[in-house]
FIVODO-783567 format. One record per residue (C-alpha): x negated, z negated, y. Coordinates in pm, whole numbers, plus 50000, padded with zeros to 5 digits. Each point is the difference from the previous one (the first is absolute). Layout:
N
REC    xx    zz    yy
REC     X     Z     Y
...
END
This chain:
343
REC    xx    zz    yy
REC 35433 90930 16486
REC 50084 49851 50349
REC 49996 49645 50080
REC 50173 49860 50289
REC 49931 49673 50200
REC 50162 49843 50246
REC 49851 49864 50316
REC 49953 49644 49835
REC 49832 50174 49633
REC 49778 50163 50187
REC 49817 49728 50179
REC 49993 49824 49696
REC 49833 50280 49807
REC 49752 50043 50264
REC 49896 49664 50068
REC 49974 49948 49560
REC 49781 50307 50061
REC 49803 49795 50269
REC 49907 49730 49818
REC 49947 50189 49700
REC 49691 50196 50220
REC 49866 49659 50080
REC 49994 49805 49689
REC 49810 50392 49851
REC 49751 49874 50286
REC 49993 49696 49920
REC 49885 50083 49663
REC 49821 50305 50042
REC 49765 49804 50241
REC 49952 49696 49731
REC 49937 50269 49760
REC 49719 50183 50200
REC 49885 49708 50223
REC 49618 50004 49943
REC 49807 49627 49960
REC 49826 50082 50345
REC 50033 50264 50327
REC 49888 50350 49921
REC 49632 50011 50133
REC 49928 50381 50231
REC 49652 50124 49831
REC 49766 50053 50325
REC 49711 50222 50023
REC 49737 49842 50234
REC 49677 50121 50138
REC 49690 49900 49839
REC 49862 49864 50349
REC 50308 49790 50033
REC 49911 49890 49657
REC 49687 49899 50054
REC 50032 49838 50353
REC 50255 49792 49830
REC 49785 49895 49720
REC 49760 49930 50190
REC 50237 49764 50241
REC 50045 49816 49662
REC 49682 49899 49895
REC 49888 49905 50348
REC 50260 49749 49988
REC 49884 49848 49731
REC 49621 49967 50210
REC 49853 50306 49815
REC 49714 50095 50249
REC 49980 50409 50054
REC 49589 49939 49884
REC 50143 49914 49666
REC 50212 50334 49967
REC 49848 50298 49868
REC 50158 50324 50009
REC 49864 50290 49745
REC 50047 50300 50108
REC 49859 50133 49703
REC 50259 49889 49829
REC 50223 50285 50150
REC 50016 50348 49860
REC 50098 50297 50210
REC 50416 50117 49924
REC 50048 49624 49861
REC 50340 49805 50147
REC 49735 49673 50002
REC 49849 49974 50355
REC 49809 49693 49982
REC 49860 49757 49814
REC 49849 49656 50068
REC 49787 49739 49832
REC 50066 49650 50133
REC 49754 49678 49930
REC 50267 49708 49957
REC 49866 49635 50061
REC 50019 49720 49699
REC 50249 49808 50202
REC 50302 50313 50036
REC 50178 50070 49650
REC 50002 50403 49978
REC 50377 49965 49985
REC 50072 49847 50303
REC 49871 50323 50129
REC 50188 50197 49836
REC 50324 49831 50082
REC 49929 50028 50367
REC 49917 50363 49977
REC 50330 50105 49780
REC 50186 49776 50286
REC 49842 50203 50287
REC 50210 50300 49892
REC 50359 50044 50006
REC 50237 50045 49667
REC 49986 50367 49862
REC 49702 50057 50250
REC 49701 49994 49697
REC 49950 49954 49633
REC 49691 49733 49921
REC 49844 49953 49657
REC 49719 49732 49956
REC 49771 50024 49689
REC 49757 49667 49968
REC 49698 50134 49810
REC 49910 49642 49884
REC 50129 49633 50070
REC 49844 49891 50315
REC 49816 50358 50056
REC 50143 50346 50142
REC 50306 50068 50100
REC 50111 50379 50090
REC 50271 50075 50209
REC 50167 50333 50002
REC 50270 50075 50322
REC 50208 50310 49942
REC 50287 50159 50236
REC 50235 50219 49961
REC 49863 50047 49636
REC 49662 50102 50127
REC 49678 49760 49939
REC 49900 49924 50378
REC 49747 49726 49952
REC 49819 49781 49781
REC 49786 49665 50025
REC 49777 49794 49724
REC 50001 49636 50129
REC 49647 49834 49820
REC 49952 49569 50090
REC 49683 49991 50162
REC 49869 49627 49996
REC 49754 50077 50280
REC 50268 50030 50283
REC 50250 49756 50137
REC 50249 49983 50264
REC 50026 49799 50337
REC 50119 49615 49879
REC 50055 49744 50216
REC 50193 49695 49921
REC 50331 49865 50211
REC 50199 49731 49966
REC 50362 49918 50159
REC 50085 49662 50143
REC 50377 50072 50069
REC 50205 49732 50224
REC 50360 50021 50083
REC 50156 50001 49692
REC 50270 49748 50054
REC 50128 50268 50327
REC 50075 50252 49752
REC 50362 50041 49875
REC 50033 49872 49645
REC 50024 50384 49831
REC 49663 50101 50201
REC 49825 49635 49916
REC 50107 50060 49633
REC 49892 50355 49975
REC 49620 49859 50162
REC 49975 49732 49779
REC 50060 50217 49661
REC 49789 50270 50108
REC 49694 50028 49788
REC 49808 49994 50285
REC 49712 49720 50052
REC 49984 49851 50321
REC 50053 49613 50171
REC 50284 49886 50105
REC 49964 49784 50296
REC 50258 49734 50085
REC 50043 49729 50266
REC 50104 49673 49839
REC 50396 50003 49958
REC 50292 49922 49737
REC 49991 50369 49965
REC 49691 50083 49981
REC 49951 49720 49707
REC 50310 50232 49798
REC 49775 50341 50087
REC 49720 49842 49873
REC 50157 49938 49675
REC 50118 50337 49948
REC 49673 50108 50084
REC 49853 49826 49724
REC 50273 50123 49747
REC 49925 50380 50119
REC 49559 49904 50004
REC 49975 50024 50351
REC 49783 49766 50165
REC 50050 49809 50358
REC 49778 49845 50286
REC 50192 49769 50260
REC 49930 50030 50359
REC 50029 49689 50212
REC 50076 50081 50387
REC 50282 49876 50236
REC 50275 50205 49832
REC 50038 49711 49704
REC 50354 49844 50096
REC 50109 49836 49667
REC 49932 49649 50093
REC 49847 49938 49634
REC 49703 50211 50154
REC 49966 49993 50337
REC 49729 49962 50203
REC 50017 49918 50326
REC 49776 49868 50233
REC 50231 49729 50098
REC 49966 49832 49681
REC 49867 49672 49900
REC 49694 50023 49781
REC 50188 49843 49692
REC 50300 50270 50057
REC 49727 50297 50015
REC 49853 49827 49705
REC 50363 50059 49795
REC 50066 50366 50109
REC 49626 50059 49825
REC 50100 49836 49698
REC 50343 50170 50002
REC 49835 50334 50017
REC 49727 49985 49812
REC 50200 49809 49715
REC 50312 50286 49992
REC 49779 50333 50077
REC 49708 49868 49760
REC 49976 50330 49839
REC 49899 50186 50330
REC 49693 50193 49952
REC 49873 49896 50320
REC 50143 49852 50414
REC 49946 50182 50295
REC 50006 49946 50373
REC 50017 50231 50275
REC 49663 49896 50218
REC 50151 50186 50333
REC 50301 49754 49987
REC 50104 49739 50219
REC 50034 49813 49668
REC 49629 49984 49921
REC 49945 49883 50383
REC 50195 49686 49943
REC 49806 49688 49953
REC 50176 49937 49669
REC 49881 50292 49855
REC 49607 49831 49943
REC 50211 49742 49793
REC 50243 50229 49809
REC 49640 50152 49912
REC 49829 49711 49864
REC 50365 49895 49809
REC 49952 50329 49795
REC 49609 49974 49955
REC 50020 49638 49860
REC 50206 50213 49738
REC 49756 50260 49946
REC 50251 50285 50195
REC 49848 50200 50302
REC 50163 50210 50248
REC 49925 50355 50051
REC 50043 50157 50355
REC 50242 50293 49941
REC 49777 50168 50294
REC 49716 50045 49741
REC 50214 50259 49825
REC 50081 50364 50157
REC 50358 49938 50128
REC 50243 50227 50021
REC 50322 50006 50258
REC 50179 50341 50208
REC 49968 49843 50336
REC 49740 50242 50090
REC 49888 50220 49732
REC 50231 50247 49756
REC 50003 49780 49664
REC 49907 50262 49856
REC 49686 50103 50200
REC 49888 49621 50021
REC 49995 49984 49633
REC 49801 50368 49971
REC 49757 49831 50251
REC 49970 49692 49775
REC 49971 50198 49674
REC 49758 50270 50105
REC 49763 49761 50192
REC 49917 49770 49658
REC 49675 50000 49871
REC 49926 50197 49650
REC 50130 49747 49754
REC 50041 49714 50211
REC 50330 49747 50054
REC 50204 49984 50250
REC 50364 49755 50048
REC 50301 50174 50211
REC 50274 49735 50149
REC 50307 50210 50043
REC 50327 49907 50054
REC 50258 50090 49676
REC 50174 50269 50176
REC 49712 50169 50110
REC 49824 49965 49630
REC 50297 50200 49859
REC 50018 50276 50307
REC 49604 50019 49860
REC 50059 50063 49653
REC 50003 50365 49987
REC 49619 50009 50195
REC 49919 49735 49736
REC 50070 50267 49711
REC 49804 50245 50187
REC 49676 49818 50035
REC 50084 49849 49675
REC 49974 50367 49886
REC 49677 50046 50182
REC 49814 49702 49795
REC 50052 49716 50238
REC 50086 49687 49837
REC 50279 49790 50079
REC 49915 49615 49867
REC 50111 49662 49891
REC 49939 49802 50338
REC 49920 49678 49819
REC 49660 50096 49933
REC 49905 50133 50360
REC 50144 49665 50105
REC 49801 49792 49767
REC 49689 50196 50176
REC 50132 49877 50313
REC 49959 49659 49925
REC 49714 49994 49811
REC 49851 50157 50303
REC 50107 49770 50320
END
């Protein structure tokens, strides 16, 4: 049987055939699309395995005097190359461990099975590769060792700078910290929204106050002065606490002795920002002055950090790490209520 086309047939036959071959794709692909990307099974080394387990646990502040390898535990022509007993303090949930280690390795890369012997007791760990057993770990709580702690704080100033999606996204954050704010319209509105969200605030008085509600300058009459207290203590009554900076030329103004007493009569006192460890990138790598901060604390003492916003979120990912480590990151209210109590 012949069939016979002419010039015009033809492309139409073809380009029917065309789109024939891509709505078969079309549903071929739907019909064999998996629910997530095809994972390559990797065979690693058992030393690669173990540095990286290793790695994971240390960042987590597991010492190396609280890991105990058994080589006992290793019999001659077995795939299993080591094994480790590791002392876990009271404070570090077993599984937190175990989440960092199965996130040191790479999809496909090793197989993990966790056995907990009894609630709050052992936990084994088995690591295989390639479908070989390459090492295994028992994780025991011992109540007898504990990690570094220190206790930090975060005064964070600047808010108001931020653009509105960053100043929204720091204000939900379940982060605790301060906010500090100079007297202003808008501060008053962040100040409510950091109530609604259960963040606290501390206002900082200083020459920078322009909303004539609050101002304080040193060309003011006593009874004017005398108004801009009321109007700030009245509107920002929730503030955990009013700072000053003690280096400023607004503390070495000769109405500053009466702004003093104003707030004293009222039971409020100042706190010189320059007591706490401040923290700015004029000198100093942000990220080294806050290593230098962190790492000189004393063993479970507290310590307040005045950073501006920016800076505080450029910081976050150290925070996790020491976070990690066992350092604790605090309510400032309380530190400040120590300050006080203390002057």
């Amino acid at each position: 049987m012949k069939f016979s086309f002419n010039r015009k047939e033809l492309i139409i036959v073809l380009f029917s055939v065309v789109i024939f071959l891509l709505l078969l794709d079309i549903v071929l692909s739907k019909i064999f699309k998996h629910s997530g990307k095809q994972i390559e099974k990797i065979e690693l080394y058992s030393g690669e395995i173990k540095n990286k387990f290793i790695s994971g646990i240390h960042n987590f502040g597991i010492k190396d005097d609280w890991i105990d390898e058994n080589k006992n535990d290793i019999k001659y022509g077995d795939s299993l190359r080591f094994s480790f007993k590791i002392k876990v303090p009271k404070d570090l949930p077993i599984a937190l461990l175990l989440n960092e280690i199965s996130n040191s390795f790479q999809p496909g890369e090793v197989t993990s099975v966790s056995r907990e012997s009894k609630v709050n007791g052992t936990t084994n760990l088995f690591l295989s590769s390639g479908g070989f057993d390459k090492l295994k770990a028992e994780f025991v709580y011992n109540p007898e060792i504990r990690r570094t702690s220190c206790f930090f704080g975060f005064l964070v100033y600047g808010l108001a700078a931020l653009d509105p999606v960053m100043q929204d996204q720091l204000i939900k954050v379940p982060e605790l910290f301060t906010s500090v704010l100079i007297p202003s319209k808008e501060s008053l509105e962040i100040s409510k929204r950091l109530k609604s969200n259960d963040k606290n605030y501390a206002v900082i008085l200083n020459n920078d106050i322009n909303d004539l509600d609050y101002k304080l300058a040193s060309s003011y009459s006593i009874e004017r002065l005398k108004l801009s207290v009321r109007s700030i203590l009245g509107d920002f009554s929730n503030a955990v606490s009013y700072l000053y900076d003690g280096k400023s030329s607004f503390t070495a103004e000769s109405k500053f002795a009466f702004i003093n007493k104003e707030f004293e009569k009222r039971n409020v006192r100042f706190i010189d920002i320059n007591k706490f460890n401040l923290i700015d990138e004029k000198g100093t790598p942000l990220d080294i002055s806050f290593e230098q901060i962190v790492n000189s604390a004393n063993e479970n003492k507290t310590a307040l950090i005045y950073i501006s916003a920016d800076n505080y979120l450029k910081l976050k990912p150290l925070i996790l790490k020491y976070r990690k480590v066992g350092y604790k990151f605090i309510n400032p209210s309380t530190i400040l209520a120590e300050y006080i109590k203390s002057q």
